[in-house]
C-alpha positions as CSV (number, residue, x, y, z in Angstrom):
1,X,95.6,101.9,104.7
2,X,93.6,98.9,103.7
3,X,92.0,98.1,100.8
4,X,94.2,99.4,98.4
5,X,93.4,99.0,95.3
6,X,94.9,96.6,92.3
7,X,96.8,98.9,89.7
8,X,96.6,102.0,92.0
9,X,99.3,104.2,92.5
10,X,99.7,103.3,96.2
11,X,99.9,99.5,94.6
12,X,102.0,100.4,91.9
13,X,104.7,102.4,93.4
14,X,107.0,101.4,96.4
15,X,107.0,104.6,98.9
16,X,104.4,106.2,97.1
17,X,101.9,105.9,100.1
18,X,104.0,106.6,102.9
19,X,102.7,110.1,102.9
20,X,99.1,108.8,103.6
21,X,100.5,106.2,106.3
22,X,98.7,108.4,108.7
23,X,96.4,108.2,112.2
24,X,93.6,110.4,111.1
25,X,93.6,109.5,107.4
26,X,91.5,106.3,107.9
27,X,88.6,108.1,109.6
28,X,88.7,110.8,107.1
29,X,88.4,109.4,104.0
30,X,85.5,107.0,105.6
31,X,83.3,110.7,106.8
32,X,83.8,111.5,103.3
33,X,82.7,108.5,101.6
34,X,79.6,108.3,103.6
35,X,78.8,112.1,102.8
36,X,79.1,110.8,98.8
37,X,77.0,107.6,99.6
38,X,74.7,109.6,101.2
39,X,74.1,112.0,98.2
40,X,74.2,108.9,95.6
41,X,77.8,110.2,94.3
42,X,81.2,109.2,94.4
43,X,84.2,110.2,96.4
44,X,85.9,111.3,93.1
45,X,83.0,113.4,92.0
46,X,81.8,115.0,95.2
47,X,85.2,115.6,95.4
48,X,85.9,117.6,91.7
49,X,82.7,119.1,92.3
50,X,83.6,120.4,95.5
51,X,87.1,121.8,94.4
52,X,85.6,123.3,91.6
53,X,82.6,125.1,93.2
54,X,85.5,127.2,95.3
55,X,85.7,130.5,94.2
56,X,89.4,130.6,94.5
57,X,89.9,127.8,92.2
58,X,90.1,128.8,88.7
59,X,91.1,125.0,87.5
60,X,90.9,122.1,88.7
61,X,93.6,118.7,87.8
62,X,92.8,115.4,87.4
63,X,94.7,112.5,87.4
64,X,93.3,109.2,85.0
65,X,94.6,106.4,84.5
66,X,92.4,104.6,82.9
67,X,89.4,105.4,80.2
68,X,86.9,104.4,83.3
69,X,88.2,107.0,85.5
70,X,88.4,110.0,83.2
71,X,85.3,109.8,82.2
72,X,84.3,109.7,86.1
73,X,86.1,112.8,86.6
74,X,84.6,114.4,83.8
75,X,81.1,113.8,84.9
76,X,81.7,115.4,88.2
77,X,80.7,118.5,85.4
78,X,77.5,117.3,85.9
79,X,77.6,118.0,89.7
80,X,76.4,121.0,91.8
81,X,76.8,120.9,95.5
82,X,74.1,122.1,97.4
83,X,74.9,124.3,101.2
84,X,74.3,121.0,102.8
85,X,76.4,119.0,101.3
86,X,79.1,121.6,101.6
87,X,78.5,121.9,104.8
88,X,78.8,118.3,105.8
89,X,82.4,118.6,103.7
90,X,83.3,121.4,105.6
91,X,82.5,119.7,109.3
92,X,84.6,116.9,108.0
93,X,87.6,119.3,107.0
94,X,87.1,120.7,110.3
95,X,87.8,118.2,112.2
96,X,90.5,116.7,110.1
97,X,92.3,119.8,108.5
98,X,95.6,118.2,107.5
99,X,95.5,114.4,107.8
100,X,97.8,113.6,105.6
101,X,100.7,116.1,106.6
């Protein structure tokens, strides 16, 4: 992966990322970036909001480490995914089911 971030987990923690050290993990995370960008949210919201809009899901977890990104995650409250949206999420889970095995 590139890019990692300073004070991330994947920075932080020796071995932590080998489990995303994969082929299609790359082009995944970038399809669903640009679905977020594209609806003026980001990947951590679209995300939350996504988990929780399943109707299987009756909680969702978050991880924070910081002030900064709690308060992220709890604004993806504030987010209701249209079909379309969902839709674009779904082509890209689609086409890359499991990349992080």
């Amino acid at each position: 992966m590139n890019g990692i971030p300073e004070n991330s987990r994947l920075a932080l923690f020796a071995g932590f990322g080998q489990r995303y050290d994969k082929t299609n993990l790359n082009d995944a995370v970038k399809a669903y970036v640009e679905i977020a960008g594209k609806y003026n949210l980001t990947p951590a919201r679209m995300a939350l909001a996504y988990v929780r809009s399943r109707w299987f899901v009756t909680s969702t977890i978050i991880g924070a480490t910081s002030l900064e990104q709690l308060e992220e995650n709890l604004s993806s409250l504030e987010v209701e995914l249209d079909r379309e949206i969902v839709a674009e999420i779904n082509a890209v889970h689609a086409k890359y089911p499991n990349p992080t095995p």
